[in-house]
C-alpha positions in Angstrom: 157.9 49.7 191.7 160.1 47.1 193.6 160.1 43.4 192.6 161.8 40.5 193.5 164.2 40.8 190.5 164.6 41.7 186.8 162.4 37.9 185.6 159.4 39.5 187.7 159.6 42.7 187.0 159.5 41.5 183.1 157.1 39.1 183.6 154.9 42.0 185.2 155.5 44.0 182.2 154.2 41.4 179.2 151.6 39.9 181.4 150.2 42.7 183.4 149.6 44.5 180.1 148.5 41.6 178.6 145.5 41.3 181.2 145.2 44.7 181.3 144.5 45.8 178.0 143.8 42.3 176.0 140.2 44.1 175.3 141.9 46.7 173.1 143.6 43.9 171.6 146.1 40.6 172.1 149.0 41.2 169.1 152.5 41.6 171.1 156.0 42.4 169.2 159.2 41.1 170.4 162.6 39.5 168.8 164.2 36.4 169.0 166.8 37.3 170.9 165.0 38.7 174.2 165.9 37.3 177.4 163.8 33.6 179.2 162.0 36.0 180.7 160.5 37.8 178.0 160.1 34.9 175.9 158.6 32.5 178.8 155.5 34.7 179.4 155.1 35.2 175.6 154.7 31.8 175.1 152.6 31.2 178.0 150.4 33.8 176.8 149.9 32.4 173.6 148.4 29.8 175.1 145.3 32.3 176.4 144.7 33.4 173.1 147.8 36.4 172.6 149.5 36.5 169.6 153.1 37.0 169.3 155.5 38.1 166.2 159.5 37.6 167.4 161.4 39.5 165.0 164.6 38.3 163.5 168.4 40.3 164.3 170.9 40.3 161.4 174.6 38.7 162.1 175.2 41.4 164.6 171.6 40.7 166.6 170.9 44.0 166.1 167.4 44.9 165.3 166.4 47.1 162.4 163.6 49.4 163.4 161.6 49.1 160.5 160.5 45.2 161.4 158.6 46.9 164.5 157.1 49.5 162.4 156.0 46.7 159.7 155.1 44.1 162.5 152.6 46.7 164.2 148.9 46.3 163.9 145.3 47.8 165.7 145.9 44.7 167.8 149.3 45.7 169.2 149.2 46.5 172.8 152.9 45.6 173.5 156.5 46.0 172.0 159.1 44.3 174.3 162.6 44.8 172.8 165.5 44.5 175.4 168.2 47.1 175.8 171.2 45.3 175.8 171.7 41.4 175.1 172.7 39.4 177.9 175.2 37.5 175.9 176.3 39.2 173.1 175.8 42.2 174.3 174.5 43.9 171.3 172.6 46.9 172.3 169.6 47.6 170.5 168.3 50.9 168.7 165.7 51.6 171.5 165.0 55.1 171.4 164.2 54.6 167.1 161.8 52.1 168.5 160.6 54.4 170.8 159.6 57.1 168.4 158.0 54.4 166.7 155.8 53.3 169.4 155.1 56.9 170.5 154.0 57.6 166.7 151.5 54.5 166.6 150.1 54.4 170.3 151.8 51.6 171.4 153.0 50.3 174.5 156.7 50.0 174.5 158.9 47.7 177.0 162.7 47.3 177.6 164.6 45.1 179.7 167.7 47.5 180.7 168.6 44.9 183.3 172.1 44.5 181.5 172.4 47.8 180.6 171.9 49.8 183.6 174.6 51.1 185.3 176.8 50.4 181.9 175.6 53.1 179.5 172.7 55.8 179.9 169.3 54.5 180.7 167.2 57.8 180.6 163.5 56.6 180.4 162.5 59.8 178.6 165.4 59.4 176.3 164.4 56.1 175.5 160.9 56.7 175.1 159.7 53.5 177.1 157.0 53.6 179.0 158.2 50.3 180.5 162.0 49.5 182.0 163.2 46.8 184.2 165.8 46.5 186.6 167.3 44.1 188.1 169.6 44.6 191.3 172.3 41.9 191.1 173.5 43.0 187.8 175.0 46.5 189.2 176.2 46.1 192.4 172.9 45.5 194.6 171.7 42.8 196.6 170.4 39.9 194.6 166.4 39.1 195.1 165.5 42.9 194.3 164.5 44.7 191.2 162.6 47.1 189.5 160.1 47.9 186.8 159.8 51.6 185.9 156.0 52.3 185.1 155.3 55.1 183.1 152.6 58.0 184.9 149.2 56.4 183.5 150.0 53.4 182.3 147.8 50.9 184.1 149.3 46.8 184.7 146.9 43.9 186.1 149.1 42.8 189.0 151.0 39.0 189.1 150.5 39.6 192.7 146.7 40.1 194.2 146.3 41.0 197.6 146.6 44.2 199.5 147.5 47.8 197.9 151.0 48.0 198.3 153.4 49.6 195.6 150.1 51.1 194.2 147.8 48.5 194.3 150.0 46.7 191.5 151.8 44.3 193.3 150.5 42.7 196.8 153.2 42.1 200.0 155.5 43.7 202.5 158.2 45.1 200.9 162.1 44.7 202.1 163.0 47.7 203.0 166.7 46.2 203.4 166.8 45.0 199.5 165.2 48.7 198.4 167.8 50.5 200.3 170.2 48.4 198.9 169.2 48.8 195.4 168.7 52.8 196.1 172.0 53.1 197.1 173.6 51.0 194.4 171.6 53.0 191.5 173.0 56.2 193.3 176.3 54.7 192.8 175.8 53.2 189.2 174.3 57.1 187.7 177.9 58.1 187.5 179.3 56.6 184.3 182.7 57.7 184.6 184.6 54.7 185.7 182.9 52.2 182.5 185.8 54.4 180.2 188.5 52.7 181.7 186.5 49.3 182.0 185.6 49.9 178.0 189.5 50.7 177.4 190.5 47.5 179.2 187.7 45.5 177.5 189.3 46.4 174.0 192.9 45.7 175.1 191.7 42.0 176.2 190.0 41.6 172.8 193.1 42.8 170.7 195.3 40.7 173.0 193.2 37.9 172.2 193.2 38.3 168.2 197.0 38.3 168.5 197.1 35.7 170.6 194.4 33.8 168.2 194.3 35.1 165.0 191.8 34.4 162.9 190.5 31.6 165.2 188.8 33.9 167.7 185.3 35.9 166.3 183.7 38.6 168.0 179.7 37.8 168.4 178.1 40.7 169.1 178.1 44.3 167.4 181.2 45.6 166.7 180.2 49.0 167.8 176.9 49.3 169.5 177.5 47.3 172.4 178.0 47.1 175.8 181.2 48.5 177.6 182.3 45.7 179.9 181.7 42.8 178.2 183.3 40.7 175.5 181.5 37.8 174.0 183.8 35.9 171.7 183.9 32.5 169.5 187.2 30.4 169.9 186.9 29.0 166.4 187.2 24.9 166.5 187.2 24.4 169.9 183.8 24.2 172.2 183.3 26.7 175.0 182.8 24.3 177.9 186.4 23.0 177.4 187.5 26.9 177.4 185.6 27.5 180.4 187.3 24.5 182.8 190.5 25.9 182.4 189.6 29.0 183.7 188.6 28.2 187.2 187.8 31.8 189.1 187.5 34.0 186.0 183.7 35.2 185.6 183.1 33.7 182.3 180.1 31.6 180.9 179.1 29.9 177.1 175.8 29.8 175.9 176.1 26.7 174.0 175.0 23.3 175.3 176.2 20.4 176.0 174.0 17.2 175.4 175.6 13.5 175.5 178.5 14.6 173.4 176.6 17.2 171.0 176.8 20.7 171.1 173.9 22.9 170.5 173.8 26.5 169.8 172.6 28.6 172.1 169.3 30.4 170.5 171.0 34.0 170.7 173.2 32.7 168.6 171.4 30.5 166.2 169.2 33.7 165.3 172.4 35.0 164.4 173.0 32.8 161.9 176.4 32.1 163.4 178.2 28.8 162.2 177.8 25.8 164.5 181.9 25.5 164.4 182.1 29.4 165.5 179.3 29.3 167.9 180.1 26.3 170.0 182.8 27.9 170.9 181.4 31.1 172.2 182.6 32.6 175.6 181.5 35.6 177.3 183.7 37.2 179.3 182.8 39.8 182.1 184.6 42.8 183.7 183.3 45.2 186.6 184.3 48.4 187.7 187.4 46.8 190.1 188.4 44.6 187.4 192.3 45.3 187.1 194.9 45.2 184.4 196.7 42.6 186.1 193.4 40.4 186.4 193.4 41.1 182.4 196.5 40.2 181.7 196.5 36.6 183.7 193.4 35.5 181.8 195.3 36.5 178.9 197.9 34.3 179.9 196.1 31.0 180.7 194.0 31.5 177.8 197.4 31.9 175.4 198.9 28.9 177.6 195.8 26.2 177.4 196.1 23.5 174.7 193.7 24.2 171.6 190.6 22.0 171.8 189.2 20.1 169.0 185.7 20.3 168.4 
């Protein structure tokens, strides 16, 4: 079903089967690590009576599978675990989560909105029986997404009204913005072109441990993450100060600045990662068009900034 975007169609998701199925029970599972817009409604839902366990990650935020198992009850209707972090980029063991839902008769949710388009999102491979979209992140217009709704599984609407998209969420759908997403999910099916963008993601982050040493850290899974992104910690130096001299490069930090103090950002404080690693976290991001030339000039103005003191 269409939404306006990847925070609805999650929002639709927790809530909608919160309403929907709070008589069977009001115990939902997620981590602490999950996007605002997973842990927004879960919050806001705890204030109508729903109770929420967020599991913890270890250093990598990777979840172990087991903590879902454990954290299960008769009350679970919900397991929201996201595929792939938006800032680290750590991508999660959904489909062992999966069986586990499956094997207890649980409802299981993933927010693939980082995910799709950059490694395989099969929603019978997964075993979800709930996946969001979300257009802008592969190549669609922005103000359109998706929420992929399992055959049978029934969501209270955010949205009352008329009976469009099934009766579960009211209003005149843009057919502009669902063509535009169509067409860019045709194009994002073919994986092919994310090898090249994963071999020029690992030639930026080996240029940058030359260029760095031991004062760069890689956040994030060292193996199970995403293809075309690189979130990394300049060690000493804060992320913000990184980030001005970069001007044009699609690059963000996670960590905060607040009259003169840098916080953590919570991704990384559930990590565990040091305050004087984490405040200098970065996240770079590459596309499908992104060039070896554009590679090699970031490399270059990186190398040539003066180091920061924190």
């Amino acid at each position: 079903m269409f939404t306006s975007g990847g925070s609805e169609a999650n929002n639709l998701a927790i809530k909608g089967t919160f309403f929907a199925l709070r008589h069977k029970g009001e115990h939902i599972v997620t981590t602490t690590v999950e996007h605002p817009a997973i842990l927004a409604p879960c919050r806001f839902l705890e204030q109508l009576g729903a109770a929420v366990t967020y599991l913890p990650v270890d250093s990598t935020g990777r979840l172990d599978p087991e903590d879902v198992r454990r954290a299960i009850t008769p009350r679970t209707i919900l397991i929201s675990v996201m595929h792939a972090n938006n800032e680290i980029d750590t991508v999660q063991p959904i489909e062992e989560i999966g069986a586990i839902a499956r094997e207890r008769g649980v409802r299981f949710h993933t927010d693939a909105a980082q995910s799709v388009g950059k490694i395989a999102t099969k929603v019978d491979s997964l075993g979800v029986d709930l996946l969001t979209i979300a257009g802008h992140k592969l190549y669609a217009p922005k103000g359109v997404g998706a929420l992929y709704v399992r055959g049978g599984v029934r969501l209270e609407p955010l949205i009352h009204g008329a009976g469009h998209e099934h009766g579960r969420r009211a209003g005149t759908e843009s057919a502009l913005l669902a063509v535009g997403l169509g067409a860019a999910c045709a194009l994002a099916s073919d994986l092919g072109p994310m090898a090249r963008v994963r071999a020029l993601r690992d030639r930026f982050w080996d240029a940058l441990q030359e260029s760095f040493g031991d004062h760069v850290a890689l956040n994030g899974h060292p193996q199970h993450r995403l293809p075309n992104t690189l979130s990394v910690s300049f060690v000493g130096m804060i992320g913000a100060e990184v980030l001005a001299g970069l001007d044009g490069v699609a690059a963000s930090t996670g960590s905060a600045c607040h009259a003169g103090r840098v916080e953590l950002s919570p991704v990384l404080a559930a990590m565990g990662v040091a305050e004087e690693s984490g405040m200098g976290a970065v996240r770079f991001s590459l596309g499908r068009q992104t060039t070896d030339a554009e590679i090699d000039a970031v490399i270059a103005r990186l190398a040539a900034a003066p180091a920061s003191s924190a």
